[in-house]
DRENTOR-329481 format. One record per atom (N, C-alpha, C): residue in three letters; y, z, x. Coordinates in steps of 0.1 Angstrom, whole numbers, plus 5000, padded with zeros to 4 digits. Each point is the difference from the previous one (the first is absolute). Layout:
ALAYZX/...
This chain:
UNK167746071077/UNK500249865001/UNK499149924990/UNK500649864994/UNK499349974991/UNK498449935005/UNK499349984992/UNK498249945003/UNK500249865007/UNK500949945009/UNK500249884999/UNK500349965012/UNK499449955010/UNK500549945012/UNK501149915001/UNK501050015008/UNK501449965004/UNK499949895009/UNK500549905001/UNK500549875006/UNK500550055011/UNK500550095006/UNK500650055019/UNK498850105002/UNK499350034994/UNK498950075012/UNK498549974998/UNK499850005010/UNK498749955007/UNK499050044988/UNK498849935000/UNK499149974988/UNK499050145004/UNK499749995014/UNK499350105004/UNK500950174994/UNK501250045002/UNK500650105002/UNK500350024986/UNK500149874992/UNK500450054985/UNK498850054993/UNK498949975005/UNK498650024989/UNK499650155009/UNK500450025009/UNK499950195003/UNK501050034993/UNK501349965001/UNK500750104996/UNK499250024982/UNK500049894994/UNK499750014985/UNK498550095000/UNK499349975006/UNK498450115002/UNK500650175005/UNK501249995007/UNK500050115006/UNK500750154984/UNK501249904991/UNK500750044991/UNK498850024987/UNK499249894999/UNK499250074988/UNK498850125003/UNK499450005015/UNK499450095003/UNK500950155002/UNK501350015001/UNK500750114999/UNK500150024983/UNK500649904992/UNK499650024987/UNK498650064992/UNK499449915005/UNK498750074995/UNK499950175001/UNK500350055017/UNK499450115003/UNK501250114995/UNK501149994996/UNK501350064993/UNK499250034984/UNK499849894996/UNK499350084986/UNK499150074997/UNK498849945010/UNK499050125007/UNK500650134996/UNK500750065009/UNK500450075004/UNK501150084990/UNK500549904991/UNK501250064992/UNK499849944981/UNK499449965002/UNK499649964986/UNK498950044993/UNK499850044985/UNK498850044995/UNK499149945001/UNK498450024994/UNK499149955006/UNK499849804996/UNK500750014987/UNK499749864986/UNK501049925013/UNK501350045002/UNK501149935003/UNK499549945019/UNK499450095004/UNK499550025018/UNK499249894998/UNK498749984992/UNK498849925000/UNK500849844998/UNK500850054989/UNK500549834998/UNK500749975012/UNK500850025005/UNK501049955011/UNK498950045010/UNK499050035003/UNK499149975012/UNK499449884999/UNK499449994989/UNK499049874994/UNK501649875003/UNK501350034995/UNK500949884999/UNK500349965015/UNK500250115008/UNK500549955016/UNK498949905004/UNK498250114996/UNK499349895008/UNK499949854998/UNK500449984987/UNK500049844993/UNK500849945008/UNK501150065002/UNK501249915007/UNK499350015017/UNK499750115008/UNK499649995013/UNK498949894998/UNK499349994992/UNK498649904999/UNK500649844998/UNK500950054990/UNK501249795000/UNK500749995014/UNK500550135009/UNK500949905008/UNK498949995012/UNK498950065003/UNK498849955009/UNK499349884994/UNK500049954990/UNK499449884994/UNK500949875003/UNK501850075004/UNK500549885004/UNK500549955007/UNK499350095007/UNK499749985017/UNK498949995009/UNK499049984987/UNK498949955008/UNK499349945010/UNK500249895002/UNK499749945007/UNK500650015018/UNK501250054998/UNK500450045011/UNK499750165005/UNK499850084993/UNK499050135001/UNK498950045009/UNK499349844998/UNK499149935003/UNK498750194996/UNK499350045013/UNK498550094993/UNK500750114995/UNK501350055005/UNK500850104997/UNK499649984981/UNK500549934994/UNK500349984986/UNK499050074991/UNK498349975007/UNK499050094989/UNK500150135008/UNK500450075008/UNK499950154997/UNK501150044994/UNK501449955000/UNK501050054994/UNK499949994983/UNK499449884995/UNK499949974990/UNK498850124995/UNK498950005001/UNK498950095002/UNK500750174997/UNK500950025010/UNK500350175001/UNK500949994989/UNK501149934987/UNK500949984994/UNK498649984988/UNK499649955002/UNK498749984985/UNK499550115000/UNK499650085009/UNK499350175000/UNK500950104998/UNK500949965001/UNK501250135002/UNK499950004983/UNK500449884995/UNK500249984986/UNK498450034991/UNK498849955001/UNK499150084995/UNK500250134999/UNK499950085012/UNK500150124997/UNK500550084988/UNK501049934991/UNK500250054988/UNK500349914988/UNK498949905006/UNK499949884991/UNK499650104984/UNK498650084998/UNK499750064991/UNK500950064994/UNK501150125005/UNK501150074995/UNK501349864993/UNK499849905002/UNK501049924998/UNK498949974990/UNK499249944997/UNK499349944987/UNK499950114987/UNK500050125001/UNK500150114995/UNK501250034993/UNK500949955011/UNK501250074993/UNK500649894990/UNK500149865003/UNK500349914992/UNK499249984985/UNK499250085004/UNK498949964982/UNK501050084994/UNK500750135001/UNK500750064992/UNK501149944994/UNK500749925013/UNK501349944993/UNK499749834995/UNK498649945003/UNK499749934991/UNK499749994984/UNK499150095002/UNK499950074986/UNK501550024991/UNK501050055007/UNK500850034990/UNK501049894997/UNK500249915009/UNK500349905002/UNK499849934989/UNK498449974998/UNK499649934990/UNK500050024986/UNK500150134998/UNK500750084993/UNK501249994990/UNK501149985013/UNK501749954996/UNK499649904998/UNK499649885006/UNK499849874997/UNK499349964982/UNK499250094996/UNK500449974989/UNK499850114988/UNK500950105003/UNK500750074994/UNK499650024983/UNK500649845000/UNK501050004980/UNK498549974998/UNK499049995003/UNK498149954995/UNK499450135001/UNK500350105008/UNK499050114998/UNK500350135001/UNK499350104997/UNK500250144996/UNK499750055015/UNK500850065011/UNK499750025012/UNK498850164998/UNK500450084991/UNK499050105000/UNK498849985000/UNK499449904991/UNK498449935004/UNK499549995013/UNK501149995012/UNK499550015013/UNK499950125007/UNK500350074992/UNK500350145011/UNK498750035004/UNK499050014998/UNK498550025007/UNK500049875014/UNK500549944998/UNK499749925009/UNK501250015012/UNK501450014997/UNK500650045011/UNK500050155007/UNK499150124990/UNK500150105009/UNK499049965008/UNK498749945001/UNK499049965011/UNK500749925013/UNK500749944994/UNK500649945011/UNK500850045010/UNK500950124989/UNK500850085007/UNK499250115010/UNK498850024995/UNK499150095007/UNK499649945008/UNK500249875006/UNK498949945009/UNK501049965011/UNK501350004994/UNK501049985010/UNK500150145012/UNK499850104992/UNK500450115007/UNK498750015006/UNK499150014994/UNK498950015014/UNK500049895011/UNK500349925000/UNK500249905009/UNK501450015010/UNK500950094995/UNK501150035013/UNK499250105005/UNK499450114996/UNK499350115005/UNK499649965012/UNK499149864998/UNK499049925010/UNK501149955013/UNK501649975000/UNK500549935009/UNK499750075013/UNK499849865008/UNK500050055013/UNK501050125008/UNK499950025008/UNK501350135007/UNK500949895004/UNK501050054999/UNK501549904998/UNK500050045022/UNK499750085005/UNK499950025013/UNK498949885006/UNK499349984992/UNK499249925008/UNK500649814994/UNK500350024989/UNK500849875000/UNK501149935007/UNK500850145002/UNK501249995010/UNK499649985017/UNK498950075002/UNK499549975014/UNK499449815003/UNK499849994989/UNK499649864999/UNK501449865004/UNK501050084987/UNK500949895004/UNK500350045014/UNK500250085005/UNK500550075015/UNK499549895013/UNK498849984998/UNK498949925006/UNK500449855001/UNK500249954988/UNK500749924993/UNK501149965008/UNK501150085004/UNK501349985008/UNK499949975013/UNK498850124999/UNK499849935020/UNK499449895002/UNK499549984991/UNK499249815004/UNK500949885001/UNK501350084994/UNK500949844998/UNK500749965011/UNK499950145011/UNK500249905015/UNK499449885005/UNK498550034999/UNK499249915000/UNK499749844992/UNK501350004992/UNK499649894992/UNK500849905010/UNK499649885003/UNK500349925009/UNK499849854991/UNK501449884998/UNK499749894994/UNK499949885009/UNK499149945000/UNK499549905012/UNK501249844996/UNK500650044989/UNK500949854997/UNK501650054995/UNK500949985002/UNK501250044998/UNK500849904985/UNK500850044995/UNK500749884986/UNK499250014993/UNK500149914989/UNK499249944992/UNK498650024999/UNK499549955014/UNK498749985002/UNK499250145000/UNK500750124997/UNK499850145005/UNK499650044984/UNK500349954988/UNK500450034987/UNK498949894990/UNK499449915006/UNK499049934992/UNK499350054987/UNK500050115006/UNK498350094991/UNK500549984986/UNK501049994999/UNK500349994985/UNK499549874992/UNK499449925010/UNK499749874997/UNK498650024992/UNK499650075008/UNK498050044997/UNK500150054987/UNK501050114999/UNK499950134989/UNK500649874988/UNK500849925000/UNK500649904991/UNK498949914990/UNK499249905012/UNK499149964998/UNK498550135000/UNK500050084999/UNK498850114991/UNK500350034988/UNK501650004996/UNK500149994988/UNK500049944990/UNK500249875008/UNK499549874985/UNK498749945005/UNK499050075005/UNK498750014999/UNK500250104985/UNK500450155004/UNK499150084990/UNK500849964987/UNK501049915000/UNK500450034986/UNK499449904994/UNK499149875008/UNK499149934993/UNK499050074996/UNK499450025012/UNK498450104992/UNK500650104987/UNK500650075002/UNK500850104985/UNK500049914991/UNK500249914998/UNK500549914991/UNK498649914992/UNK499549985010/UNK499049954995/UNK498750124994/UNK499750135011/UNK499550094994/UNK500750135003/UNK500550064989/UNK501350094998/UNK499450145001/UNK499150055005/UNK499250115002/UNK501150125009/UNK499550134995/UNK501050085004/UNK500150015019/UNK498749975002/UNK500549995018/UNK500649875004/UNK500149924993/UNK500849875005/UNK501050014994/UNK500350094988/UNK501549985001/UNK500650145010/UNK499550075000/UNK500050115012/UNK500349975012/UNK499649875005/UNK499449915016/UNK501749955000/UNK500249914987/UNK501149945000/UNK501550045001/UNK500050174993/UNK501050115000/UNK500249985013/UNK499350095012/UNK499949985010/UNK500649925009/UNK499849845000/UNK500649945006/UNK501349944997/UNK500150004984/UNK501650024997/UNK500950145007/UNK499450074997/UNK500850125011/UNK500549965013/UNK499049965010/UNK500249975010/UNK501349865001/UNK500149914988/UNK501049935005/UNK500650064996/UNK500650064989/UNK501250084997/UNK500850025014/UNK499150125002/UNK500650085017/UNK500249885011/UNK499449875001/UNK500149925009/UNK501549954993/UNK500649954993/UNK500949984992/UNK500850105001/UNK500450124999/UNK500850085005/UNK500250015016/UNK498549975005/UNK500650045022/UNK500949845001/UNK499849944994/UNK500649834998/UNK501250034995/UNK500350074993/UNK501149994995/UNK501349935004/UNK500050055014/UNK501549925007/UNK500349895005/UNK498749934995/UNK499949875003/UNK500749894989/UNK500250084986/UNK501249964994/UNK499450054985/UNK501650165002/UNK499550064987/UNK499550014985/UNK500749884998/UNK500149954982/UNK498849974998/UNK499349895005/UNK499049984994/UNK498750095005/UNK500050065013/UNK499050055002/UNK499950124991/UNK500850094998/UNK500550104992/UNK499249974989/UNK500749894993/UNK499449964987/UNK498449954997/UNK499649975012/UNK498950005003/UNK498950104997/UNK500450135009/UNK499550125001/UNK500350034987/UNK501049994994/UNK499850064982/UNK499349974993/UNK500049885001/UNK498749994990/UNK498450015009/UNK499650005007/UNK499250055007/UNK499650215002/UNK501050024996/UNK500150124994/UNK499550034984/UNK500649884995/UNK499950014985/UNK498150004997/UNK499949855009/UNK498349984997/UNK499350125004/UNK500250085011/UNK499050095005/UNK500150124991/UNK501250064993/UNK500050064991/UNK499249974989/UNK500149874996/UNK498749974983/UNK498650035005/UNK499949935016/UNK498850015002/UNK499350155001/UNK501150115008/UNK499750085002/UNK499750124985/UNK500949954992/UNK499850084988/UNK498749954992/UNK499349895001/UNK498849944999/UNK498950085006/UNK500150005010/UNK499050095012/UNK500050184995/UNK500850044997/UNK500550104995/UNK499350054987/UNK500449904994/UNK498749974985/UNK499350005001/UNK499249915008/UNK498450035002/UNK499350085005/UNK500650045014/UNK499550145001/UNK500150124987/UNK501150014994/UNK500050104989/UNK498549974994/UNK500049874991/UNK498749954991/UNK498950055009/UNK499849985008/UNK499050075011/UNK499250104999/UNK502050125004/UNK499250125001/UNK499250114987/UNK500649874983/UNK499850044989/UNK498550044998/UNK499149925010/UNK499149984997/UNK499450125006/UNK500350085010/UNK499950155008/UNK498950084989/UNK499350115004/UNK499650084993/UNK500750134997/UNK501549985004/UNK500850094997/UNK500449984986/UNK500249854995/UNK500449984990/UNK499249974983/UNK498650075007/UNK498649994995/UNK500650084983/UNK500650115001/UNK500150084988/UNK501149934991/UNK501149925005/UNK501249954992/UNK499249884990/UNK501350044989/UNK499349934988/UNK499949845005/UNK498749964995/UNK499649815005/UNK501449894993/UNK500550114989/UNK501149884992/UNK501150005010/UNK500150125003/UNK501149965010/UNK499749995013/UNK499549955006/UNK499349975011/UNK500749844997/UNK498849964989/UNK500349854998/UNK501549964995/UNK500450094995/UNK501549924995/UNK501250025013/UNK499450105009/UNK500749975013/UNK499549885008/UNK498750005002/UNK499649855005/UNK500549874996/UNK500349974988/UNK500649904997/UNK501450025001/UNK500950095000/UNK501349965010/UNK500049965012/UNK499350085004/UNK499849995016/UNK499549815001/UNK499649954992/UNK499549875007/UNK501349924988/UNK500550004992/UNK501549944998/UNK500550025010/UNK500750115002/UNK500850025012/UNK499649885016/UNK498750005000/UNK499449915011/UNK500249874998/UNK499650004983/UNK500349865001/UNK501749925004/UNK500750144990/UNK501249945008/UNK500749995010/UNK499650135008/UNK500449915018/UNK499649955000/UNK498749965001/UNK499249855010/UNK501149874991/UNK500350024986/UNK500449844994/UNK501550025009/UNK501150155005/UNK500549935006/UNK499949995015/UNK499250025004/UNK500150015018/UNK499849815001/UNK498949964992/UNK499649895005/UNK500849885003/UNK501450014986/UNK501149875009/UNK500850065009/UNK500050135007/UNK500650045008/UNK499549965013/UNK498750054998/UNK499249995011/UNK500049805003/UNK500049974990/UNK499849825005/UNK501949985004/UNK500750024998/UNK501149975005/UNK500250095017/UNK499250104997/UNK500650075017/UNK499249935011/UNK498749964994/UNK499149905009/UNK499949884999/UNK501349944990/UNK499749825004/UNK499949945014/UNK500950055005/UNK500149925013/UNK498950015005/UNK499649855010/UNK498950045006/UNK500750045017/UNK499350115008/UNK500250065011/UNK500949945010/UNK499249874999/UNK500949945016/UNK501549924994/UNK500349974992/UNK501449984995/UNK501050115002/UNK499350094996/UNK500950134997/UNK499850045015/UNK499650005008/UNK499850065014/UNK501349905008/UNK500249884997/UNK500749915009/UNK501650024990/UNK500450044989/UNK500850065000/UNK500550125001/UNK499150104996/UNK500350155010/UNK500549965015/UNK499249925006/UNK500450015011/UNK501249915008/UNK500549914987/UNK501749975001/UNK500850114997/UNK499850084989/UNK500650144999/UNK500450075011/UNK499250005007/UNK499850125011/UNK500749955010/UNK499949875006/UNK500849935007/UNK501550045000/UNK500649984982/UNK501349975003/UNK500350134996/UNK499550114995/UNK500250144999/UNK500250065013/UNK498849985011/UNK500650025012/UNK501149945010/UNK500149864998/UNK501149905005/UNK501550114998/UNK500150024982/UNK501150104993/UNK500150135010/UNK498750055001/UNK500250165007/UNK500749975014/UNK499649915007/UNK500649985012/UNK501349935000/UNK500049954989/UNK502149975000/UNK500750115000/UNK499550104992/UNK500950144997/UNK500150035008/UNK498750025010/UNK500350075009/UNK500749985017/UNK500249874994/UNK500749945016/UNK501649984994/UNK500350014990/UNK501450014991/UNK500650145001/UNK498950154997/UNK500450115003/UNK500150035013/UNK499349965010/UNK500350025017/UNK501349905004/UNK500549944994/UNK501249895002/UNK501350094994/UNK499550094989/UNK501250034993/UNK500650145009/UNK498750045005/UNK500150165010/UNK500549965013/
């Protein structure tokens, strides 16, 4: 079923069923997928488990920090194997990106280190048995999740995560430093996913929404991506490679930066113009006649049987 709660069922019943589908996802690749492919779709489920408990916060009520908590740990766990693996396809990335400017063999010292650093670092993954025992854990808690407010009023949290985001995209903006634009990735993620569970609240625009909120977390995320790379240049693994190419990689790597950041930033100011409470009082005419709609059908289809 798609990431997206439905207008006929209950706010409570859709946000298990959606926790219950990506926690089976997750533990399927576990289980059936290579190591690169497993880490990523474990790290991706928990983003999304960690957005649909964020938008339901408040009604969660103490429930919300342990579930949130065991979805942030599950995903550490192979936070390191995921930074590892991406330097490889950043690196080459950056690479294709500008191709027709440079001689790719001048890098080869530098991508076998990386390529070497990759593979020791799957060596390092946790036991795929003990990550699967986790989501396991995971499933049985969601009986337990209990919402103290029904409608609307069950779905706010998106409000908080909305307004955190045009917090960080001012501080980013004003000081563009790799953890604040990192901070800011982050909270564009979360509305993305809050924007897809929304979705049925009226598809065109929220859709369109979530795409370009898709678009920004990608620049940003390929930004963050970069910098970690520039980072690990600095390793003592990379002590022996020649300093010229060291530096003529470094200065891609910060073009490249410069040019996400020049485009995320009118992305980012258009996904967060609105301020919070406007956009909250029409969401929640959306939802009104979205549901008003669900219950016509459904008193039309019992009429027609």
């Amino acid at each position: 079923m798609p990431y997206r709660l439905k207008p006929q069922e209950r706010v409570q019943s859709g946000i298990q069923r959606i926790a219950l589908e990506q926690l089976e996802r997750a533990a399927q690749a576990l289980e059936r997928e290579p190591p690169v492919e497993a880490v990523h779709e474990l790290r991706r489920r928990c983003k999304k488990l960690r957005a649909l408990v964020r938008l339901v916060r408040p009604a969660l009520g103490e429930r919300y920090t342990e579930e949130n908590l065991r979805y942030r740990d599950l995903a550490r766990r192979v936070a390191g194997q995921r930074d590892d693996q991406v330097l490889i396809e950043t690196f080459e990335g950056l690479l294709a990106h500008y191709k027709p400017e440079i001689d790719k063999r001048q890098f080869t010292a530098i991508r076998q280190r990386l390529s070497d650093w990759r593979e020791r670092s799957l060596a390092d993954m946790p036991a795929r048995e003990t990550l699967i025992a986790g989501l396991s854990q995971a499933k049985e808690a969601l009986n337990e999740w209990q919402l103290s407010t029904p409608g609307f009023d069950a779905v706010v949290g998106w409000e908080a995560t909305y307004a955190r985001g045009r917090e960080a995209l001012a501080t980013a903006r004003v000081s563009p430093t790799t953890e604040a634009l990192h901070a800011l990735r982050k909270r564009v993620k979360y509305h993305r996913y809050h924007c897809a569970l929304l979705t049925a609240l009226w598809s065109a625009p929220l859709k369109a929404r979530e795409a370009e909120a898709h678009r920004l977390s990608d620049c940003l995320g390929e930004d963050h991506d970069l910098a970690v790379l520039a980072a690990r240049l600095d390793h003592e693994a990379f002590s022996r490679v020649n300093p010229e190419r060291l530096a003529a990689l470094e200065r891609l790597i910060q073009r490249r930066r410069d040019a996400c950041q020049a485009e995320a930033w009118p992305l980012g100011r258009r996904l967060f113009a609105e301020p919070p409470k406007p956009m909250r009082k029409r969401l929640k005419r959306y939802w009104k006649i979205a549901h008003f709609e669900s219950a016509c059908h459904s008193d039309s289809a019992h009429a027609r049987s």
